[in-house]
N, C-alpha and C positions, 0 to 999 in steps of 0.2 A: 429074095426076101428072107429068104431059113437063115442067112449069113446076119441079117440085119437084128432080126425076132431074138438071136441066140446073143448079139450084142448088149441088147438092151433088157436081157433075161440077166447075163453075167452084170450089167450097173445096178438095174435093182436089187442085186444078192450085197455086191457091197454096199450098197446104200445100206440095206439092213441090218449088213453087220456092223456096219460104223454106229448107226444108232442103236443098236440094241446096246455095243460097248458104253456109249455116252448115256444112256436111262440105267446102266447099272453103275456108274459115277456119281449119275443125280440121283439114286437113288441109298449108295454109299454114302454121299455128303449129308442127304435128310435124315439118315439114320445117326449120323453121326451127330448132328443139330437135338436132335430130338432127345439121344443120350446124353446130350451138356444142359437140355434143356430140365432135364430130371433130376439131373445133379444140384442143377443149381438152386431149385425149387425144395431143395431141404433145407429145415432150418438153419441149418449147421451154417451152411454157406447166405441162409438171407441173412443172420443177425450179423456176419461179417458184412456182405453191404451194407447194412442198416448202420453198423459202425462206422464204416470209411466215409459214409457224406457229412460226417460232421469231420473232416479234414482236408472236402475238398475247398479251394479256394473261391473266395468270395469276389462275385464279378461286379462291377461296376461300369457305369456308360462313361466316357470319356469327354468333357465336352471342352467348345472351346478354350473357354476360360483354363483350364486344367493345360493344359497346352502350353510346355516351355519352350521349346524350340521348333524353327520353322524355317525355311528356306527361302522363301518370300523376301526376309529381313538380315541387314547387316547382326554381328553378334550386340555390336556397338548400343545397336538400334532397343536388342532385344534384353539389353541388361542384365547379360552373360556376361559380359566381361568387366564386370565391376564389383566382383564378387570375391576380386584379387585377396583380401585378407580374410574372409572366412576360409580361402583356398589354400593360404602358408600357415594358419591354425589347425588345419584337418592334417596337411604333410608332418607338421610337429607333431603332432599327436600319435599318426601313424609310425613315424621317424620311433619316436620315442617309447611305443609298446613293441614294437619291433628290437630295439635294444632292449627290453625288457627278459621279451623271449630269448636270446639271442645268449642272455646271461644264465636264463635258468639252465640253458641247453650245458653250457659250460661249467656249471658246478655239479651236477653230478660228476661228471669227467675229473674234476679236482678231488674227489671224496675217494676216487679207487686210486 
């Protein structure tokens, strides 16, 4: 029995020590909580929240109707694919600010 008694004398010490190291983690992390918590309760840092929610983005519900495309349906079906000339007016457009840039980049190059 003294072999067994001294067994479970040595699991309870590490058990101990295992949790006493894990309550002084949890008790390192609350302190650490509690100093962001302080921080952030000056004004300094509320009026910057106060400012950032008027730049978060604006949500909106989704509903059917708002719904272009779907799986269910050919594109044919979905009037996706009829779209073809608002599609070769947008590439012209983009085509065409793109030679835009494409010029500005090169004149300075002419100027030295």
């Amino acid at each position: 029995y003294s072999s067994l008694g001294f067994f479970c004398f040595v699991v309870l010490c590490v058990v101990c020590l295992f949790l006493r190291r894990k309550n002084e983690e949890i008790e390192d992390r609350n302190f650490l909580r509690a100093l962001w918590y302080d921080r952030q309760s000056t004004t300094k840092v509320q009026d910057k929240i106060r400012n950032s929610k008027r730049f978060r983005l604006k949500q909106r519900v989704i509903n059917r109707e708002d719904i272009e495309y779907t799986t269910a349906k050919d594109l044919d079906q979905q009037g996706l694919g009829r779209d073809e000339k608002d599609l070769r007016d947008f590439d012209a457009a983009l085509e065409s600010t793109t030679e835009k840039q494409r010029r500005r980049q090169k004149e300075p190059e002419k100027q030295e």
